[in-house]
C-alpha positions as CSV (number, residue, x, y, z in Angstrom):
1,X,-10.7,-6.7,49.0
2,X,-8.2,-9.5,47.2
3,X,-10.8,-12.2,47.0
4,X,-13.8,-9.6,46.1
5,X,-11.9,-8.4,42.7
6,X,-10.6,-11.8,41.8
7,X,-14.3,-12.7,42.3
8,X,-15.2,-10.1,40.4
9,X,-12.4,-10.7,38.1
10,X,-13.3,-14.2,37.8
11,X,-17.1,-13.5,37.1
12,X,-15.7,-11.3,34.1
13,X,-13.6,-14.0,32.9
14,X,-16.8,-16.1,32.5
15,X,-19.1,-13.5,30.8
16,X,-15.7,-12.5,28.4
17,X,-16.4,-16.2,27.4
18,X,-20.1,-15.9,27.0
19,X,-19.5,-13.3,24.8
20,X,-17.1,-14.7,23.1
21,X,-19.2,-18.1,22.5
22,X,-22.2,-16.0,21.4
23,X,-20.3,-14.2,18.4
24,X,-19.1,-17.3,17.3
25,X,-22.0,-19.0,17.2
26,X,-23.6,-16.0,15.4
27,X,-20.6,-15.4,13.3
28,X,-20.8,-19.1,12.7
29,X,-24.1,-19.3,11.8
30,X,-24.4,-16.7,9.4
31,X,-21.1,-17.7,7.6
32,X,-22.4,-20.8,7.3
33,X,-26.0,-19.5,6.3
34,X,-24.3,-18.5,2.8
35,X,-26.3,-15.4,2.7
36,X,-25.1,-11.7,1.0
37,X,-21.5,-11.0,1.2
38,X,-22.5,-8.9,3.5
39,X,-22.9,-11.2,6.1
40,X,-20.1,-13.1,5.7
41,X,-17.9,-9.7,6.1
42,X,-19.9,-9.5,9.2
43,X,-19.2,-13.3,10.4
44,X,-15.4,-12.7,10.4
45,X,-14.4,-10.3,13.1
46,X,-17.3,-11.7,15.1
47,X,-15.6,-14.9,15.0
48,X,-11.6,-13.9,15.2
49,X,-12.5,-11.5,17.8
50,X,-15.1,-14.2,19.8
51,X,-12.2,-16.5,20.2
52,X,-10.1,-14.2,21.8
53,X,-12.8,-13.3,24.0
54,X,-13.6,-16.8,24.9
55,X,-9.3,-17.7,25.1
56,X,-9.1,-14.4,27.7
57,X,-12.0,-15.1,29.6
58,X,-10.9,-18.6,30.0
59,X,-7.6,-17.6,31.1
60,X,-8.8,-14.9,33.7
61,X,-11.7,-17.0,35.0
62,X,-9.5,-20.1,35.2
63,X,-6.1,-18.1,37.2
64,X,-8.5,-15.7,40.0
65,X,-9.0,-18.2,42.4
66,X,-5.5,-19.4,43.2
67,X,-3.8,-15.5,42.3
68,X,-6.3,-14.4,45.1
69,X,-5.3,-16.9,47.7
70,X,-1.6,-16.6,47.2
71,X,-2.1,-13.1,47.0
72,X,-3.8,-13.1,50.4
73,X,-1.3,-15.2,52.1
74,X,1.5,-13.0,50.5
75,X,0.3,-10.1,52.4
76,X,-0.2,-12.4,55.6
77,X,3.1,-12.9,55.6
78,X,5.0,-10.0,53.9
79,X,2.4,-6.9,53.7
80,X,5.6,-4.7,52.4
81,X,6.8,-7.6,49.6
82,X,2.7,-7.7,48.7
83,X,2.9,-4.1,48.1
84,X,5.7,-4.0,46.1
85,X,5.1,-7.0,43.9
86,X,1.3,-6.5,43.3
87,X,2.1,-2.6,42.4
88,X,4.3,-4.2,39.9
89,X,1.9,-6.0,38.6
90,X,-0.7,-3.7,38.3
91,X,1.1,-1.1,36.9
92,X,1.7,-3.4,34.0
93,X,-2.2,-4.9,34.1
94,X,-3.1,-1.2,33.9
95,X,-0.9,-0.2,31.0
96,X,-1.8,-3.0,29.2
97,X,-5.6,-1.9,29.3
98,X,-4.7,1.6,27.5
99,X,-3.0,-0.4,24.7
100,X,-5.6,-2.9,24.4
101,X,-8.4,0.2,24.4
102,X,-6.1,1.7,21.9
103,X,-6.8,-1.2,19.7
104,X,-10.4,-1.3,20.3
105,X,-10.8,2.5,19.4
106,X,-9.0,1.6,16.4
107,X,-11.6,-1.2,15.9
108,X,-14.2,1.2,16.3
109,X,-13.0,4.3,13.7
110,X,-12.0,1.7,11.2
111,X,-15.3,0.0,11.5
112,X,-16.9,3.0,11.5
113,X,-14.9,5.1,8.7
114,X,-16.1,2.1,6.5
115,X,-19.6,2.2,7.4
116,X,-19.8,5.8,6.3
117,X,-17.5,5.5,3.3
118,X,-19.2,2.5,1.8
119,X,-22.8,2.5,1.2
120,X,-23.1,-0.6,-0.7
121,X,-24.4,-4.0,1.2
122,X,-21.5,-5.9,0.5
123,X,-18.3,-7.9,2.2
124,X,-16.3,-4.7,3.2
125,X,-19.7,-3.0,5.2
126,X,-20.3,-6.6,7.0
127,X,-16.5,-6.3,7.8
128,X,-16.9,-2.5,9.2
129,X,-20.5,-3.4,10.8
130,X,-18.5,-6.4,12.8
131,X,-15.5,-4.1,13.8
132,X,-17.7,-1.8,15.3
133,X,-20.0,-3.9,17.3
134,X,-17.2,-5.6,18.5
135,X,-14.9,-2.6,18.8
136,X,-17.9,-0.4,21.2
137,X,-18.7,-4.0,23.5
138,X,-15.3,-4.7,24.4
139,X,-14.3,-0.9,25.0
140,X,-17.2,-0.8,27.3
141,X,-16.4,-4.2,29.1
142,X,-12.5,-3.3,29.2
143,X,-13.6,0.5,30.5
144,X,-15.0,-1.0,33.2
145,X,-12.4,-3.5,33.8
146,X,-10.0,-1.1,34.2
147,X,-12.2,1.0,36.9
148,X,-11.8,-2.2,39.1
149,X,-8.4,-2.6,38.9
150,X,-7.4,1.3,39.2
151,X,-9.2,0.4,42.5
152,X,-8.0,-2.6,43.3
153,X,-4.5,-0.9,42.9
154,X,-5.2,1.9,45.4
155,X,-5.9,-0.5,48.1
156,X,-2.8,-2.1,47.1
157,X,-0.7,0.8,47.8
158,X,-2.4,1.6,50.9
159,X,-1.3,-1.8,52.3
């Protein structure tokens, strides 16, 4: 179960940081397109949020390997110190995902509170229509982040 969710963990990582190099290079290339206003409200969270993406994924993808094998030879050798440090750590891991959903949901009704209250084609809509993409993706991908780990931290405690 340790190396199947760092794999899995790790495989995240990697599409976090396909994601996150895809908005950029859209957000890029429309910034850099000089089109409407509209566009270039669009370009900006695709970007700050992209790099995050890509800086998280890189930072997941890059740490699963060697957190699983230390991991496993942790509970080789001390299944009760295992227990007690990795429920630790996922207790945190876990909490952290509500606040970071927090954040996204906040993406999402501020993206989406500007969508309905402006009906013009211009910087602030591109803004709100960026929020909210980026807002609903992540929510999903963290959703179902979170479902491994809540998993990955009952086998933990049943160790």
């Amino acid at each position: 179960m340790i190396q199947s969710y760092f794999q899995t963990e790790k495989q995240g990582g990697f599409i976090a940081m396909a994601i996150g190099i895809t908005a950029c290079a859209i957000g890029g290339g429309v910034l850099l397109s000089a089109g409407a206003p509209f566009y270039t409200g669009l370009s900006i969270p695709l970007v700050v949020i992209g790099i995050i993406q890509i800086m998280v994924g890189a930072t997941v993808a890059r740490r699963s390997d060697l957190q699983a094998d230390d991991l496993e030879k942790l509970r080789a050798d001390s299944p009760a110190e295992f227990r007690r440090l990795e429920s630790a750590r996922m207790e945190v891991v876990l909490r952290n995902f509500v606040r970071i959903k927090w954040v996204e949901v906040a993406f999402i009704v501020l993206g989406l509170s500007i969508l309905l209250l402006n009906n013009e084609f211009n910087f602030t809509r591109g803004l709100g229509a960026g929020l909210l993409g980026q807002g609903v993706f992540m929510l999903l991908f963290d959703f179902l982040a979170e479902k491994r780990g809540r998993a990955y931290e009952e086998y933990v405690k049943n160790q």
